[in-house]
VOROLO-98328 format. One line per field, with one value per residue (C-alpha): z, y, x. Coordinates in Angstrom, 2 decimals. Layout:
BEGIN
up = Z; ...
north = Y; ...
east = X; ...
This chain:
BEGIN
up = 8.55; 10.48; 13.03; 13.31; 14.41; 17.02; 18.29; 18.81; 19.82; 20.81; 24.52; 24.61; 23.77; 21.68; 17.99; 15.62; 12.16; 8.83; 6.03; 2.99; 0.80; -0.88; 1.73; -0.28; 0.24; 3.95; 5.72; 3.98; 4.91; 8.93; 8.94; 7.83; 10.11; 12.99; 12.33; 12.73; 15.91; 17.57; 16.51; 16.63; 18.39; 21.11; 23.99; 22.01; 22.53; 18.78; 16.85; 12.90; 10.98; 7.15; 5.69; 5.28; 8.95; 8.37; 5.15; 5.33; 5.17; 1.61; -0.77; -3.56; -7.03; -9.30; -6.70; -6.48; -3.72; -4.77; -7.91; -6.80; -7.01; -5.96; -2.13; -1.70; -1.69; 1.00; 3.26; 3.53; 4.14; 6.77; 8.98; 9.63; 9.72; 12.07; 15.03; 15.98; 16.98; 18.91; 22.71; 23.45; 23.27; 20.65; 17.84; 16.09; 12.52; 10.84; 7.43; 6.84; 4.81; 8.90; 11.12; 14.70; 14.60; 18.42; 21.43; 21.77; 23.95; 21.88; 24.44; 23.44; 19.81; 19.99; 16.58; 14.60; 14.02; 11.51; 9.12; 4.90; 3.21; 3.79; 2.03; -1.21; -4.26; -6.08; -2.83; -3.55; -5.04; -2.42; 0.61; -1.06; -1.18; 2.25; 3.41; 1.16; 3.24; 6.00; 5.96; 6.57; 5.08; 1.85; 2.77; -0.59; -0.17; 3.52; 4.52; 7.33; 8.12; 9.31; 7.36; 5.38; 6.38; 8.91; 12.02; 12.59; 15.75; 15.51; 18.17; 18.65; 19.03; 16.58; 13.93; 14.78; 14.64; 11.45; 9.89; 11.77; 10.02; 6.89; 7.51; 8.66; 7.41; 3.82; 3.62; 4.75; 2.34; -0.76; -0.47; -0.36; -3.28; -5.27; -4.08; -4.11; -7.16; -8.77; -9.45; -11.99; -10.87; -7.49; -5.09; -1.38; 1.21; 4.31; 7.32; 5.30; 5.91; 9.53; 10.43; 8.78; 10.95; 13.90; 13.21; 12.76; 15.99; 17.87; 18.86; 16.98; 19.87; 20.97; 21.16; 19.11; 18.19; 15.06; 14.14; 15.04; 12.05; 9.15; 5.83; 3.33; -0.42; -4.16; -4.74; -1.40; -3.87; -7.43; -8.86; -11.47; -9.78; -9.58; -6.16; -6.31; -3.79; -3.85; -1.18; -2.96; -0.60; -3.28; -1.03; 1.60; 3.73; 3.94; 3.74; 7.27; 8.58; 7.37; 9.82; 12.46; 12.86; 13.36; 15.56; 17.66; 16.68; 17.94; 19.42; 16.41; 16.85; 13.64; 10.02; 6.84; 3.14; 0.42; -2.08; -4.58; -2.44; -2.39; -6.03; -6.32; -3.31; -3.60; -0.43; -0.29; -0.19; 2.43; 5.06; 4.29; 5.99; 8.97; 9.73; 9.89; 13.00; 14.21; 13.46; 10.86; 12.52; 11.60; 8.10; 6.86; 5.93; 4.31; 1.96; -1.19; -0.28; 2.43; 3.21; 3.11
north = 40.17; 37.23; 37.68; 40.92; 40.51; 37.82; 40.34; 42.87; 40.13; 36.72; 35.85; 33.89; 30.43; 27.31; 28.35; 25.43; 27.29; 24.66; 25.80; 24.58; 24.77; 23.00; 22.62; 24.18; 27.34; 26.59; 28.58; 31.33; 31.45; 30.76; 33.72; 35.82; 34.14; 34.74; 38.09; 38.43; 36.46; 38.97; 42.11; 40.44; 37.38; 37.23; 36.67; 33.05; 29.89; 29.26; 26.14; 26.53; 23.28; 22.75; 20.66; 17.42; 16.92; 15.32; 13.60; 9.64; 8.24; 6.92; 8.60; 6.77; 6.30; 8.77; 11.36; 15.21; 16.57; 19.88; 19.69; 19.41; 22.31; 24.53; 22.96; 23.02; 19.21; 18.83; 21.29; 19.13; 16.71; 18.06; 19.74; 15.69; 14.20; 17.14; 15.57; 13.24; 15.91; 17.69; 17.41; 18.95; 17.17; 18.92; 21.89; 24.59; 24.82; 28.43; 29.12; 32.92; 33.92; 33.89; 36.97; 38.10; 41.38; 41.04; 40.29; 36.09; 33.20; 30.40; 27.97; 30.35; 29.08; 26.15; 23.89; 24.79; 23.04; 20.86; 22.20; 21.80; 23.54; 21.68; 19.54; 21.37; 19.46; 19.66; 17.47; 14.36; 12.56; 12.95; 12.48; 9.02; 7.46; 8.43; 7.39; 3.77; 3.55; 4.38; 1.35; 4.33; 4.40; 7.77; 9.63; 11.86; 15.74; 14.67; 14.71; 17.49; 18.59; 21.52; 23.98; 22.89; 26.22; 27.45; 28.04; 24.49; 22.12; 18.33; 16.37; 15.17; 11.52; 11.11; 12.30; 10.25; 7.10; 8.41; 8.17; 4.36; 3.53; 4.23; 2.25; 4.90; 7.90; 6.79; 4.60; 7.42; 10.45; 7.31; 6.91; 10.72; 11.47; 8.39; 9.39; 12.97; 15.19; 11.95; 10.35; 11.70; 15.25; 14.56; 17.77; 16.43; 18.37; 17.14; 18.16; 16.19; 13.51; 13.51; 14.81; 11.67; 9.77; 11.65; 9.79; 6.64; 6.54; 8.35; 11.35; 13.98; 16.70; 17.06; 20.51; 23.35; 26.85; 28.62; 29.78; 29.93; 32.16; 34.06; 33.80; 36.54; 34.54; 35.69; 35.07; 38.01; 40.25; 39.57; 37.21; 35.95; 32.67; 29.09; 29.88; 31.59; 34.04; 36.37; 38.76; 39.81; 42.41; 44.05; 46.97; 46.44; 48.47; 46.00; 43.27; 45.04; 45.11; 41.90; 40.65; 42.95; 41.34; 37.56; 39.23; 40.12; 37.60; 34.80; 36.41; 35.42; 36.82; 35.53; 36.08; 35.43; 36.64; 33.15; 33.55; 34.13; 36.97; 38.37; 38.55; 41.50; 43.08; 45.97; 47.21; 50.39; 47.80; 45.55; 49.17; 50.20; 46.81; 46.42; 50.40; 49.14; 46.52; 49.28; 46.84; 48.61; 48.43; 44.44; 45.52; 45.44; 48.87; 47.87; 46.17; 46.73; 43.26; 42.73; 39.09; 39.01
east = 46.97; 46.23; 49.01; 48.75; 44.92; 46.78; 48.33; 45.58; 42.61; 43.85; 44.54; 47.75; 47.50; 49.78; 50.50; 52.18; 52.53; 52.96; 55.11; 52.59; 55.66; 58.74; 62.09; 64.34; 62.35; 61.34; 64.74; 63.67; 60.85; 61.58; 63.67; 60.94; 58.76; 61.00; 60.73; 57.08; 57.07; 59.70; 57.23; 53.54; 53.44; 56.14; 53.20; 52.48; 54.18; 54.85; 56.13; 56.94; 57.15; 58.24; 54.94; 57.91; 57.53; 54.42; 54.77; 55.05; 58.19; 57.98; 55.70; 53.68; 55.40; 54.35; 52.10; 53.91; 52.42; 53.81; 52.02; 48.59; 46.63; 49.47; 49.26; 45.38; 45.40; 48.51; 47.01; 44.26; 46.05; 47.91; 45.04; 44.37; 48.50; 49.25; 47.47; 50.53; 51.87; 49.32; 49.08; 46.04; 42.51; 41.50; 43.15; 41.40; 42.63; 42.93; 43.95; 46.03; 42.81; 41.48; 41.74; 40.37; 38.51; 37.28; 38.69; 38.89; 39.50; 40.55; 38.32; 35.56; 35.28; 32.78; 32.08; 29.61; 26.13; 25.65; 22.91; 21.39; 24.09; 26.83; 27.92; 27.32; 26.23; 30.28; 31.39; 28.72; 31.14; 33.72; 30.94; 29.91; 33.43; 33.86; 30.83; 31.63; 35.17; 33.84; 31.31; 28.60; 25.24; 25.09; 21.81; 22.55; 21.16; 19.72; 23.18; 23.61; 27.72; 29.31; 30.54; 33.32; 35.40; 37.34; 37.85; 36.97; 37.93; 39.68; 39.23; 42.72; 42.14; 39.51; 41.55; 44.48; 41.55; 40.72; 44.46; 44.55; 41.63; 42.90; 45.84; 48.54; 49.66; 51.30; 47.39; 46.00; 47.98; 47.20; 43.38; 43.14; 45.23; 43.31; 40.21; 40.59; 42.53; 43.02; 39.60; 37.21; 34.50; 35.78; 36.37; 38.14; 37.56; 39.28; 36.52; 33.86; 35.82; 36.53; 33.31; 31.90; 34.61; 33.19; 29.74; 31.16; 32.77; 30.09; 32.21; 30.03; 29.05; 25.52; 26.11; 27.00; 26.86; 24.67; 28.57; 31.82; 33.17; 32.09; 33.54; 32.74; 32.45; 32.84; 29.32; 28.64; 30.18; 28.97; 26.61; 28.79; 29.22; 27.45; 25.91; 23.09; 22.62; 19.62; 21.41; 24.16; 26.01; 27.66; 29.79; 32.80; 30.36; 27.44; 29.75; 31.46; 27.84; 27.52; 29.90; 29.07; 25.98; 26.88; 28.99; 26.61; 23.89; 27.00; 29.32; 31.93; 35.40; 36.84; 36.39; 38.07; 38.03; 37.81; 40.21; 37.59; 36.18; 40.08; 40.00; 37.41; 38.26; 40.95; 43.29; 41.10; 37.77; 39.11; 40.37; 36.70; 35.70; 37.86; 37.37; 33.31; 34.80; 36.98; 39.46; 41.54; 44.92; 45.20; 45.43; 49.56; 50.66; 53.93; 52.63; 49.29; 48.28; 45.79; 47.07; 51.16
């Protein structure tokens, strides 16, 4: 869904695509991807790269990246390693849960301000070691970040500082995995990090937007979750209008479901949706799933 919703809204711009998966698997997969370029995004200057591109050399004894939390761990990971082999100043990041639903500029989509919510009380843990390695005083709940969500923006340089810092990327890919999946109610979530990196080396932007995207949540949906939300939107229609309106409050072009949100959302829920952006023809139609 998200390249087809390339096709229909984004001006052409630099794509690199990272296969979040194991090698043996990754030819496979390029085929199919080559495929899709050829029908949806043959106005792009794409680049496809199997997630081993980025890895260190030598891995830590003992650490299977492929077993951690079937890849959500690596592809943080990556969002940061990947900027060695950037050359613009900065990247926008996009995950395939992501899709356009208006027409968009990618030099259009500004970083979003900082604000009360973020970071959310399961990411303490993680925001106090990084604040510790990054010799940075922990304010606790005073802390203000941006969302931790995409579409978000690197800064290019800063997040190659940020992999220096911690000593290169094989220091780098160890003190997340220790400090991350591996240490004890810890949740990792990799833009808390550089965004704290961002305030260490005084590169945090002055300026920003109210939002640059809009995610739609389980706890939108149904109120069986451990946010409380008092606004539960409970039908694909409000949840359209929903977006519709930080549409036009921000002018935000891009959207995404969270996989929790996918899970009580049917193909029939998720039409009903895009019809209310008049954006229905992103939506597959070879397949019952929204997101392949």
């Amino acid at each position: 869904m998200l390249c087809r919703s390339i096709k229909f809204y984004l001006e052409p711009c630099k794509i690199m695509i990272v296969y979040n998966g194991v090698d043996t698997e990754y030819k496979k997969w390029s085929r199919w991807l080559n495929k899709l370029k050829r029908k949806l995004l043959y106005r792009f200057d794409v680049i496809e790269h199997p997630a081993s591109k980025f890895w260190p050399t030598r891995f830590v004894k003992d650490f299977d990246i492929e077993d951690l939390d079937h890849g959500w761990i690596s592809q943080q990971m990556l969002k940061i390693l990947v900027a060695d082999y950037i050359e613009t100043t900065d990247y926008l990041i996009l995950d395939s849960k992501n899709f356009f639903f208006k027409p968009c500029n990618i030099a259009d989509i500004k970083s979003s301000r900082p604000h009360g919510n973020w970071p959310t009380p399961f990411q303490d843990v993680w925001t106090e070691k990084c604040c510790k390695t990054l010799d940075l005083i922990y304010p606790g709940r005073s802390l203000k970040l941006r969302a931790n969500v995409t579409p978000y923006i690197f800064k290019t340089d800063v997040a190659k500082q940020l992999i220096n810092y911690l000593g290169g990327p094989l220091a780098f890919h160890t003190w997340f995995l220790e400090n991350g999946p591996m240490a004890k109610g810890c949740e990792p979530a990799e833009f808390i990090l550089y965004e704290l990196f961002e305030v260490k080396v005084n590169q945090r932007d002055a300026e920003y937007v109210g939002s640059n995207g809009v995610t739609v949540w389980r706890h939108m949906l149904v109120n069986d979750t451990q946010y409380k939300d008092s606004n539960v939107l409970s039908s694909p229609r409000k949840v359209g209008n929903y977006i519709l309106e930080e549409h036009k409050t921000h002018n935000i072009t891009v959207s995404g479901f969270h996989k929790g949100a996918i899970m009580v959302l049917s193909y029939d829920d998720i039409l009903t949706i895009l019809k209310v952006l008049d954006a229905e023809r992103i939506l597959p139609v070879y397949t019952p799933a929204g997101f392949l």
